[in-house]
DOSE-7620 format. One record per atom (N, C-alpha, C): residue in three letters; x, y, z. Coordinates in steps of 0.001 Angstrom, whole numbers, padded with zeros to 6 digits, always signed. Layout:
% DOSE-7620
ALAXYZ;...
//
This chain:
% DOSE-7620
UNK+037289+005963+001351;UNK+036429+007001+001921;UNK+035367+006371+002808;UNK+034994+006939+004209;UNK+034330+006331+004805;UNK+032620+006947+004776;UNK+031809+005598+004319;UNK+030675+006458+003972;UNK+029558+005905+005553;UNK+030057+005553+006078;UNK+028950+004707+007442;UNK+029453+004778+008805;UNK+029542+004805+009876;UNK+030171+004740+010901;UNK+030052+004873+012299;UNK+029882+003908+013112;UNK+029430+003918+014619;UNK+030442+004594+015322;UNK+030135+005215+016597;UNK+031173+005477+017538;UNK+030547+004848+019020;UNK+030924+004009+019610;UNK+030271+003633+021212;UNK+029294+003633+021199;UNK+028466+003188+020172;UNK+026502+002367+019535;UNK+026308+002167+020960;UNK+025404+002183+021834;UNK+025289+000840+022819;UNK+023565+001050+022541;UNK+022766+000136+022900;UNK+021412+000067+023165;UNK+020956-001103+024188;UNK+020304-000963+025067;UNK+019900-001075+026350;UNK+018359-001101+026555;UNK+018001-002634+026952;UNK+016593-002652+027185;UNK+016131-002834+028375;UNK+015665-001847+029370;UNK+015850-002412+030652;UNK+017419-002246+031177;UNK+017403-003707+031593;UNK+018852-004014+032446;UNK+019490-004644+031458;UNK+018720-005192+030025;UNK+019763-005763+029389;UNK+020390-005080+028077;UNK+021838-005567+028257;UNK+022579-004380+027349;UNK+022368-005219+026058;UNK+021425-005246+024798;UNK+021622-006044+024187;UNK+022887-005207+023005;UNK+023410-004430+022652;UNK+024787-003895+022081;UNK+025220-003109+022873;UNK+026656-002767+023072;UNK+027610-002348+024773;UNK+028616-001465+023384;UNK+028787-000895+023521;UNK+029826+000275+022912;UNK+030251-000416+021041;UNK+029798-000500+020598;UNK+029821-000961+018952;UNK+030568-000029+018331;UNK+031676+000274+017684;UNK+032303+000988+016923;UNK+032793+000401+015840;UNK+032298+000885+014643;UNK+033208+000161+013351;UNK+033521+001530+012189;UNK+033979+001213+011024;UNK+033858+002232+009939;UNK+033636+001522+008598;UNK+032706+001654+007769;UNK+032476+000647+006555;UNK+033005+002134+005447;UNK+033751+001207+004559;UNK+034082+002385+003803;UNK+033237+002109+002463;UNK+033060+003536+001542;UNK+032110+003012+000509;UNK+032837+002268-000704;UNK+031411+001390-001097;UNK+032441+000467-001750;UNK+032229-001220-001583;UNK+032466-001312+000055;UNK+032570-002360+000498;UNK+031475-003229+000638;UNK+031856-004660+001152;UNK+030846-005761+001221;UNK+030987-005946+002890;UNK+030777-005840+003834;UNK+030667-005499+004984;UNK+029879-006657+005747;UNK+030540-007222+006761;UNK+029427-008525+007405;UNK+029257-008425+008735;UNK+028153-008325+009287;UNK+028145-008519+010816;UNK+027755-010092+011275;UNK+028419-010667+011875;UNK+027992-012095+012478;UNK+028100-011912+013739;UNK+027787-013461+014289;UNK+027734-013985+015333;UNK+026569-014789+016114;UNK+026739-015310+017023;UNK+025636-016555+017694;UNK+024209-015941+017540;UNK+022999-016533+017844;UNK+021568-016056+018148;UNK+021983-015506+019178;UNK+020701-014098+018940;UNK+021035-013613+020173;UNK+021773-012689+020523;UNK+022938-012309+019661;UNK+024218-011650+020123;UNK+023820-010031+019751;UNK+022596-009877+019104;UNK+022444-008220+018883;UNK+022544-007343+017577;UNK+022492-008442+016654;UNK+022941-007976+014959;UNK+021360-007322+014243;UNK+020855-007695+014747;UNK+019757-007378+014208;UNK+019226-005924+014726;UNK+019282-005775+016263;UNK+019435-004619+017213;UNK+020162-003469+016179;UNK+020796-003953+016188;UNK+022101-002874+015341;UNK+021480-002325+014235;UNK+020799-003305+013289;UNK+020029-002733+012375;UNK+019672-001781+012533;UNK+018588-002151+012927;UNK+016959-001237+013951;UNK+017528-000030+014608;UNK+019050+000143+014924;UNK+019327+001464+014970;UNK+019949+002191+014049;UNK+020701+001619+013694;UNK+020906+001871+012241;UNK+019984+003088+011347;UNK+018912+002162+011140;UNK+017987+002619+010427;UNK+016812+004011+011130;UNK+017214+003862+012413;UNK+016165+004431+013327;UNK+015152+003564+013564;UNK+014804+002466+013545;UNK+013412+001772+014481;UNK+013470+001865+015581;UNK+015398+001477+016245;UNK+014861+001472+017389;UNK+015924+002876+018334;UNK+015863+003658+018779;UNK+016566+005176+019308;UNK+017675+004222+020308;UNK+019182+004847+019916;UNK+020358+004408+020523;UNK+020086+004612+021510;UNK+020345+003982+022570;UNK+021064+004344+024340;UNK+021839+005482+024305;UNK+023227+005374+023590;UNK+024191+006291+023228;UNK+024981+005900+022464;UNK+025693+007047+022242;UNK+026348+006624+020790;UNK+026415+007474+019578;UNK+026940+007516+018739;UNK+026982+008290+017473;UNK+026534+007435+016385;UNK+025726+007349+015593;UNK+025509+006982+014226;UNK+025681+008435+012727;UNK+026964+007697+012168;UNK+027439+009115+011213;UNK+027429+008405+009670;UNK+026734+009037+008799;UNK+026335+008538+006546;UNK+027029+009697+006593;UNK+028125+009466+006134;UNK+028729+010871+005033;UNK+028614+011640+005820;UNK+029437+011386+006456;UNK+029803+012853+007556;UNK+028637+013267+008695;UNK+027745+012987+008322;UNK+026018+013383+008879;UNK+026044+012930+010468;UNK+025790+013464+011495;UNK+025164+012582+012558;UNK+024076+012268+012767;UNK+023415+011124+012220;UNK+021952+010584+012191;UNK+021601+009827+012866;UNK+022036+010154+014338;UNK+021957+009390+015525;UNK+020471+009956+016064;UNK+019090+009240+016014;UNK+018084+009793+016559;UNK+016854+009956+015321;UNK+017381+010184+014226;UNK+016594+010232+013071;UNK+015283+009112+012626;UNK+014344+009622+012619;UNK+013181+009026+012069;UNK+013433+007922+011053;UNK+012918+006574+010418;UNK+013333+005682+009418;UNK+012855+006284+008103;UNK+012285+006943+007781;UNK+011868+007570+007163;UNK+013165+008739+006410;UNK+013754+009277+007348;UNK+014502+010528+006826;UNK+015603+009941+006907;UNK+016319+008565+007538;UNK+016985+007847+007246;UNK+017535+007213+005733;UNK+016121+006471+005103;UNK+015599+006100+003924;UNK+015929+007255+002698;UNK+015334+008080+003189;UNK+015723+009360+002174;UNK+016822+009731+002258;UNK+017971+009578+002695;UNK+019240+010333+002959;UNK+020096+009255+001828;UNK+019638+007969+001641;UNK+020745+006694+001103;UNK+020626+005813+001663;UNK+020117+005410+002777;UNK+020111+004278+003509;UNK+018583+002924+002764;UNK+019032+001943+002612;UNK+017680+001481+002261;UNK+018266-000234+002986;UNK+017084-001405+003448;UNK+017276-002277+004044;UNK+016478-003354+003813;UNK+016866-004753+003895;UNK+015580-005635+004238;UNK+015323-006246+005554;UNK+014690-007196+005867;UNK+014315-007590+007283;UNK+014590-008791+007312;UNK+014633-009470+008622;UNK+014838-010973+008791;UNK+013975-011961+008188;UNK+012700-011109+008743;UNK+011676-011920+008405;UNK+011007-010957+007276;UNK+010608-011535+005951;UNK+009937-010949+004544;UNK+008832-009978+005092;UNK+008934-008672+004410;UNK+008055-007718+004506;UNK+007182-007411+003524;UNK+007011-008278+002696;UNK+006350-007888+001462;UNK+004838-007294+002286;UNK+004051-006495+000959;UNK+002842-006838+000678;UNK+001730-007964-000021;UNK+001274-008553+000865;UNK+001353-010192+000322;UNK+000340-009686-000885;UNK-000952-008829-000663;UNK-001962-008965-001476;UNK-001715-007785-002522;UNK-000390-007392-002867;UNK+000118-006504-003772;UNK+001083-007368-004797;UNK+001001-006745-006321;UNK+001548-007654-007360;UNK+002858-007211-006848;UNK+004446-008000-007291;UNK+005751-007770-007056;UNK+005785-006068-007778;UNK+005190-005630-008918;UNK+005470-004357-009503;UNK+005170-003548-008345;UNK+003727-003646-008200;UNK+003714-002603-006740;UNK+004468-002708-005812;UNK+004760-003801-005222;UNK+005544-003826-003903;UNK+006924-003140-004090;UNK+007645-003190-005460;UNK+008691-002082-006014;UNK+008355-000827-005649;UNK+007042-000903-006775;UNK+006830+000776-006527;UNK+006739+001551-005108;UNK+005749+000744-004267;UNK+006065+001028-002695;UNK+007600+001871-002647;UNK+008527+001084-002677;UNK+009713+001867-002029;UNK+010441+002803-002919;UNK+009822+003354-003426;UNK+010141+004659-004075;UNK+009150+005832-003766;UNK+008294+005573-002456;UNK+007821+006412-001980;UNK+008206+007437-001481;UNK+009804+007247-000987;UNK+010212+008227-000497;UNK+010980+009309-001517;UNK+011573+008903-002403;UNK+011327+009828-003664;UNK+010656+010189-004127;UNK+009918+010285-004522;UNK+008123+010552-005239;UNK+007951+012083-004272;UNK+006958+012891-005209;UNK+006387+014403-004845;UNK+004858+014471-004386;UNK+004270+013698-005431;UNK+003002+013833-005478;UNK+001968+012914-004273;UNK+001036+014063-003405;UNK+000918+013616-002135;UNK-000013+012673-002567;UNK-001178+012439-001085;UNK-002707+012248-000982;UNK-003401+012425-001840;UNK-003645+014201-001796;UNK-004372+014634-002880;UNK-004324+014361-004237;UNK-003010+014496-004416;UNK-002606+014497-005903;UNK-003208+013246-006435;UNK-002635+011675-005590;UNK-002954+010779-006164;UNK-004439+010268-006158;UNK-005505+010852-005321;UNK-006945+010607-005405;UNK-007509+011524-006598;UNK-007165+012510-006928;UNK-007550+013484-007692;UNK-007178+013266-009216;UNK-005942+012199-009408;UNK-005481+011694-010762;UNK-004485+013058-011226;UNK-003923+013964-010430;UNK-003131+014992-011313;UNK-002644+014321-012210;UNK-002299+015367-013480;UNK-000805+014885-014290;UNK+000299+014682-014038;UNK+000451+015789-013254;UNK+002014+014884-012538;UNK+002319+013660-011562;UNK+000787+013544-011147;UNK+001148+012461-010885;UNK+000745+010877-011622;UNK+000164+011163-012615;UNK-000066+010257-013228;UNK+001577+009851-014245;UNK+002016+011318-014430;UNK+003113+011179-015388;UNK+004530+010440-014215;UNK+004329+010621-012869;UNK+005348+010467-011878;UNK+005033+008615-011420;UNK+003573+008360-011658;UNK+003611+006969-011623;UNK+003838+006048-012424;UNK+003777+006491-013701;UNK+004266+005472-014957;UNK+005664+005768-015209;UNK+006667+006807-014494;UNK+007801+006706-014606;UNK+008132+005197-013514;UNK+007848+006113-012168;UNK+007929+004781-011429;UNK+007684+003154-011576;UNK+006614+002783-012268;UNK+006000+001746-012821;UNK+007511+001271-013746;UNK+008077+001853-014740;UNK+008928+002187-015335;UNK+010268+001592-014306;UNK+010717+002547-013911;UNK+011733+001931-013031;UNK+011533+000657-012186;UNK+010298+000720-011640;UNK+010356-000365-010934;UNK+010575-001842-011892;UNK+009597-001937-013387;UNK+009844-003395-013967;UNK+011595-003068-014099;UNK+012339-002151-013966;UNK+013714-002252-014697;UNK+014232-003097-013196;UNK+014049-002400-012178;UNK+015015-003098-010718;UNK+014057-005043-011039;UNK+013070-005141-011047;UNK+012794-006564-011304;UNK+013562-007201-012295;UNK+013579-006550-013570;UNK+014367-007589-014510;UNK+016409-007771-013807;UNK+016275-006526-013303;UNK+017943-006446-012532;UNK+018156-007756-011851;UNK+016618-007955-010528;UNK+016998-009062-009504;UNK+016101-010370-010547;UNK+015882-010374-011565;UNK+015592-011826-012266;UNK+014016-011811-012016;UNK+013559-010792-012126;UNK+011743-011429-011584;UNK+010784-010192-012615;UNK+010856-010239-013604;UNK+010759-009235-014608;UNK+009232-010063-014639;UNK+009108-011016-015114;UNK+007777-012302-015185;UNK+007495-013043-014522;UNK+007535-012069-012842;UNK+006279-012384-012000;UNK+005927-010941-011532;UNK+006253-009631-012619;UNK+005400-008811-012367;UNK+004172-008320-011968;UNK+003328-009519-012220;UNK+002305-009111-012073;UNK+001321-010240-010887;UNK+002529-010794-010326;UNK+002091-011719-009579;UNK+001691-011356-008313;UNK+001224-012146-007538;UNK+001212-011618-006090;UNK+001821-011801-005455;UNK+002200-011407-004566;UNK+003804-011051-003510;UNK+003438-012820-003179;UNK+002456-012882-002208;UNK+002242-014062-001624;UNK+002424-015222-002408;UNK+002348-015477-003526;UNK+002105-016659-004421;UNK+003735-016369-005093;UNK+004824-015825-004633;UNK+005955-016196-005737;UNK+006611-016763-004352;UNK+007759-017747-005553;UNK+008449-018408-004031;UNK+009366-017992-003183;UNK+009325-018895-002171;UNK+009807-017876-000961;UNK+011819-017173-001704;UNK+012657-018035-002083;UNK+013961-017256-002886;UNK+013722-016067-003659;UNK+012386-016213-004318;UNK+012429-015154-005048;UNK+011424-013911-004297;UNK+010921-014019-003403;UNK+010542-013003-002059;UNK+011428-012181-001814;UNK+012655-013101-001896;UNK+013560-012600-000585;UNK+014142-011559-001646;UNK+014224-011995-003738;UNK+014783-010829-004442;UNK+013991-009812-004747;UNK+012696-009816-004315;UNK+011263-009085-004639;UNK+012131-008241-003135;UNK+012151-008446-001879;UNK+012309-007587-000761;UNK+014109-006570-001031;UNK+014391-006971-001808;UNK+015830-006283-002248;UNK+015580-005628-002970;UNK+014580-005679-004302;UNK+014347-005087-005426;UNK+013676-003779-004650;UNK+012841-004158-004163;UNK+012139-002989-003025;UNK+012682-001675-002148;UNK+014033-002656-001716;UNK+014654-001655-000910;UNK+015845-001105-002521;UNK+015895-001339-003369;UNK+016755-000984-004424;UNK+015736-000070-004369;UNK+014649+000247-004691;UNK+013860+001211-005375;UNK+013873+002374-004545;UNK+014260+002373-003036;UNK+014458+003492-002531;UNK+015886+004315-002834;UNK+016820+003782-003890;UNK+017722+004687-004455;UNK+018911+004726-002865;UNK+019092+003552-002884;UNK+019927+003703-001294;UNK+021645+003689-002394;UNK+022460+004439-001077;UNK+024253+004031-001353;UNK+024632+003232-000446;UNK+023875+003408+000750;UNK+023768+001610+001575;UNK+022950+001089+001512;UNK+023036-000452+001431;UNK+021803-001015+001736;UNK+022433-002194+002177;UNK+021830-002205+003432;UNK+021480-003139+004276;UNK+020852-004722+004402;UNK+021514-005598+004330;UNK+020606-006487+004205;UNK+020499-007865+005250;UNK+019444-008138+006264;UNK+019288-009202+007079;UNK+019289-010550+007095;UNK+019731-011185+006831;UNK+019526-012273+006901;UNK+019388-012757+005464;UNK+019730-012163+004340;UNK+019620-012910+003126;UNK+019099-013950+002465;UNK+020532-014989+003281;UNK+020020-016134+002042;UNK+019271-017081+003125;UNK+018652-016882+004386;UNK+018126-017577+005132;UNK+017165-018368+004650;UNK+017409-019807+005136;UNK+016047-020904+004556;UNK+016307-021020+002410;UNK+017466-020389+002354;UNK+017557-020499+001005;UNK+018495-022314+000431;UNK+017957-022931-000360;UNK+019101-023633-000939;UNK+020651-023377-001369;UNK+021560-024409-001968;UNK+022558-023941-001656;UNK+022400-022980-003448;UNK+021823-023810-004260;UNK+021800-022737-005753;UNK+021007-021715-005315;UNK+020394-021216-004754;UNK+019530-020096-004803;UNK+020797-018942-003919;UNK+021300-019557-003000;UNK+022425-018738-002247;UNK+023455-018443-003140;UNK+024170-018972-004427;UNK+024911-018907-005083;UNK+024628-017958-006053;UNK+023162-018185-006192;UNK+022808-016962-007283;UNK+022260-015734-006504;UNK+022451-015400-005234;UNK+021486-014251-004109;UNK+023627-013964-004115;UNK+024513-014385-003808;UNK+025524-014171-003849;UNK+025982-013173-005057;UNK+025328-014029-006352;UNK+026032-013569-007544;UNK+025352-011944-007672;UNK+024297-011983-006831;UNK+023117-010529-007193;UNK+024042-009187-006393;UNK+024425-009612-005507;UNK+024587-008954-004055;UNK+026169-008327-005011;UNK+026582-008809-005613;UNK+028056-008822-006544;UNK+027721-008188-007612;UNK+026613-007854-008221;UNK+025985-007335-009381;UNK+025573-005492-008321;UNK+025185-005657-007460;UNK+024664-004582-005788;UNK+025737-003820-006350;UNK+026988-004427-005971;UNK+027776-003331-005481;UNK+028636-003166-006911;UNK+028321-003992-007798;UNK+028647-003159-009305;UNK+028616-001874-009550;UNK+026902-001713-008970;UNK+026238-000255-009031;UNK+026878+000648-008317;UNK+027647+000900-007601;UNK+028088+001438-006702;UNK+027384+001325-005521;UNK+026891+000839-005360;UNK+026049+000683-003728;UNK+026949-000372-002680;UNK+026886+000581-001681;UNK+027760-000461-000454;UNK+026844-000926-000173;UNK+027651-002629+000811;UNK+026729-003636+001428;UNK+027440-003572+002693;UNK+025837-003554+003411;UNK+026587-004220+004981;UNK+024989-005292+005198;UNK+025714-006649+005645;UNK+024591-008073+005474;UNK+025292-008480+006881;UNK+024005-008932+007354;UNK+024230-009770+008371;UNK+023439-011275+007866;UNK+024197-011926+008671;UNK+023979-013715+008111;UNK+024516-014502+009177;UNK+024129-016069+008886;UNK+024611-017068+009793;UNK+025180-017908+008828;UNK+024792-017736+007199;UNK+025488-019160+006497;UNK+027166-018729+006420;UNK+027815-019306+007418;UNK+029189-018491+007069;UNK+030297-018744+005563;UNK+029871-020254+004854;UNK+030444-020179+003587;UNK+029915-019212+002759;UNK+028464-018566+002862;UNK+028482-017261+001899;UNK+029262-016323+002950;UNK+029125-015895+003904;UNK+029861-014760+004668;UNK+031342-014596+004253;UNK+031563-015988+004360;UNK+033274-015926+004034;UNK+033978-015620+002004;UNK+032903-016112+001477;UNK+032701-016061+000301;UNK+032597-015013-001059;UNK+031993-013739-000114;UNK+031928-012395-000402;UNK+032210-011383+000401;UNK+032251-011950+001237;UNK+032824-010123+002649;UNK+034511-009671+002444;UNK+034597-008701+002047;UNK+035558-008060+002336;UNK+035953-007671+003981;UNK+035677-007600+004444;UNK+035591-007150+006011;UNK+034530-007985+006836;UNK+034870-008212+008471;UNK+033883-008938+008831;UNK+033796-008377+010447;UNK+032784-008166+011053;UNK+033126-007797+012618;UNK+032454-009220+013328;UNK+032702-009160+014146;UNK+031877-010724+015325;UNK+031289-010049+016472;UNK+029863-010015+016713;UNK+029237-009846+018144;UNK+029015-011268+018292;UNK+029709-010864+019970;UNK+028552-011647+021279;UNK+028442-011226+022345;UNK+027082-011785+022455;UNK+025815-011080+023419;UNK+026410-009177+023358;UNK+025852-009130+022393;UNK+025989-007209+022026;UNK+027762-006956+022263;UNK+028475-007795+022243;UNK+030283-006547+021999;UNK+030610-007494+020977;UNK+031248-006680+020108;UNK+032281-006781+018883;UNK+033345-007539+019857;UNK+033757-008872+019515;UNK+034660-009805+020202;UNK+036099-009358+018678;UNK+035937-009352+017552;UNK+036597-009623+016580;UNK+036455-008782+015068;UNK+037160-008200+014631;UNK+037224-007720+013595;UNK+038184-008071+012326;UNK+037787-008300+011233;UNK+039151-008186+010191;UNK+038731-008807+008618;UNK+039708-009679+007926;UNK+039384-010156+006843;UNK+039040-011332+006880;UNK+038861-011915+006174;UNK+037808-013791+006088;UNK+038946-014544+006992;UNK+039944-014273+006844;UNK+041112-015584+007311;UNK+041158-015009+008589;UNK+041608-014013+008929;UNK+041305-013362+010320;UNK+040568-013710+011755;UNK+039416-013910+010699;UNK+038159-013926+011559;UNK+038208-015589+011853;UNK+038171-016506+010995;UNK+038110-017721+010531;UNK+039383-018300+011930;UNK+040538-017802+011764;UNK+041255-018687+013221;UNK+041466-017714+014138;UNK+040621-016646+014622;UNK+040378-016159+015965;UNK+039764-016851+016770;UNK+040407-017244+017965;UNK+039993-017467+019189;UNK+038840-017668+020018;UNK+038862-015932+019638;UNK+037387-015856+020475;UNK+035745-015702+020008;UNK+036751-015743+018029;UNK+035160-016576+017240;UNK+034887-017564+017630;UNK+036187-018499+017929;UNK+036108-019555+017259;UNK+035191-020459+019114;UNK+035232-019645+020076;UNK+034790-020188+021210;UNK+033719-019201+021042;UNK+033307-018321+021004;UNK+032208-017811+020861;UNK+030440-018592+020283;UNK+031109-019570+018586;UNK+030566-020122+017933;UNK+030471-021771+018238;UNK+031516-022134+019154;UNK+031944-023805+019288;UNK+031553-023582+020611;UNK+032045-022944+021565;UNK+032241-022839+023341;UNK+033306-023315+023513;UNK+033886-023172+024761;UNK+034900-023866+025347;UNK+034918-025120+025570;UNK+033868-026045+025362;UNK+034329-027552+025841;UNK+034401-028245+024002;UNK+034441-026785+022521;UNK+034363-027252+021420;UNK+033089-028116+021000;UNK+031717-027789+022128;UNK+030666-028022+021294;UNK+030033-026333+020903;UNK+029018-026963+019377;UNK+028635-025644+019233;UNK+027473-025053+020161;UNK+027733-023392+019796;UNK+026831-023023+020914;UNK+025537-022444+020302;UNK+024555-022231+021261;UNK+023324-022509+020317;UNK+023086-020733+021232;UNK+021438-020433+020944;UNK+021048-019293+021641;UNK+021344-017687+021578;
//
């Protein structure tokens, strides 16, 4: 069943096309990978994805929906939840809060409610409080609850910024750049989590550059460069195509950088 799906994505800055007609279908379920060189537009894709940044043209369709144009916000609330390249925490917020944060968009109780101390919302924040230590003990960080975002280390940031986007109750979730700047045990165990993800039923679609995790867990894989899908298919597929394989090396078989 297909729960995600581009039709002719393109986005355009200026004169430069940084994604040119993108079409894929992630079905739910799946472990889903976007690669390719710096540069090539994976991240772009996100950002529309999610709504940060408004398609050129194109269709963006969750479950049938066309949410091509949609606010990140009403995005978020529909199933969609994500992390970023670069860590978004709240540095001067403990890891519990920075959970609780992304269950904002579930939550009832406004402004008022929460300056005023209602009951419901007092009773709606200690549920939350609640759920949130449960998604910490899920991603392994149950005892640095009470730490500060800024002071835990950077691997376990990166499961504090997942736990976060878990708390928005997504059936996708999205994730950037993962195990970036991670060791190779910390990638093995951000691997083993991401495998625990889609236990839950939650689909993954990750973009990355370490390609032994890419190849390691993706069921499916697409290849941009400079914004077009050059390649689509399964790990072996992708692995002796052509025009990965010059895409990532170049034609004279050095690698290409940029």
């Amino acid at each position: 069943m297909i729960l995600f799906e581009t039709q002719n994505l393109s986005k355009h800055f200026g004169g430069l096309k940084a994604v040119e007609d993108f079409s894929f279908c992630l079905e739910r379920g799946m472990i889903y990978s976007i690669i390719g060189p710096n540069g090539a537009g994976k991240t772009t894709l996100f950002n529309c994805f999610t709504g940060l940044y408004p398609s050129t043209s194109g269709k963006i369709k969750f479950k049938d929906d066309d949410i091509t144009g949609l606010k990140p916000h009403r995005i978020t609330r529909l199933g969609i939840g994500r992390t970023f390249q670069n860590i978004r925490l709240f540095a001067e917020m403990t890891a519990l809060e920075n959970v609780m944060v992304g269950m904002f968009s579930r939550t009832h109780s406004g402004v008022i409610g929460s300056i005023i101390r209602m009951p419901g919302t007092v009773s709606e924040e200690r549920a939350s409080a609640k759920t949130a230590l449960q998604l910490l003990e899920f991603v392994g960080l149950a005892d640095k609850k009470d730490a500060w975002a800024r002071n835990i280390a950077y691997g376990s940031q990166r499961r504090l910024e997942i736990a976060r986007a878990l708390a928005t109750q997504p059936e996708l979730l999205l994730l950037d750049e993962p195990v970036a700047g991670m060791n190779p045990s910390e990638t093995r165990d951000l691997m083993d989590l991401i495998l625990k993800i889609r236990e839950k039923g939650i689909t993954i679609l990750l973009i990355e550059h370490d390609m032994k995790f890419v190849m390691g867990i993706s069921d499916c894989i697409s290849v941009l460069d400079h914004g077009v899908k050059i390649a689509e298919g399964c790990c072996n597929e992708i692995k002796s195509n052509p025009k990965v394989i010059e895409a990532y090396l170049g034609k004279d078989g050095t690698e290409s950088g940029g």
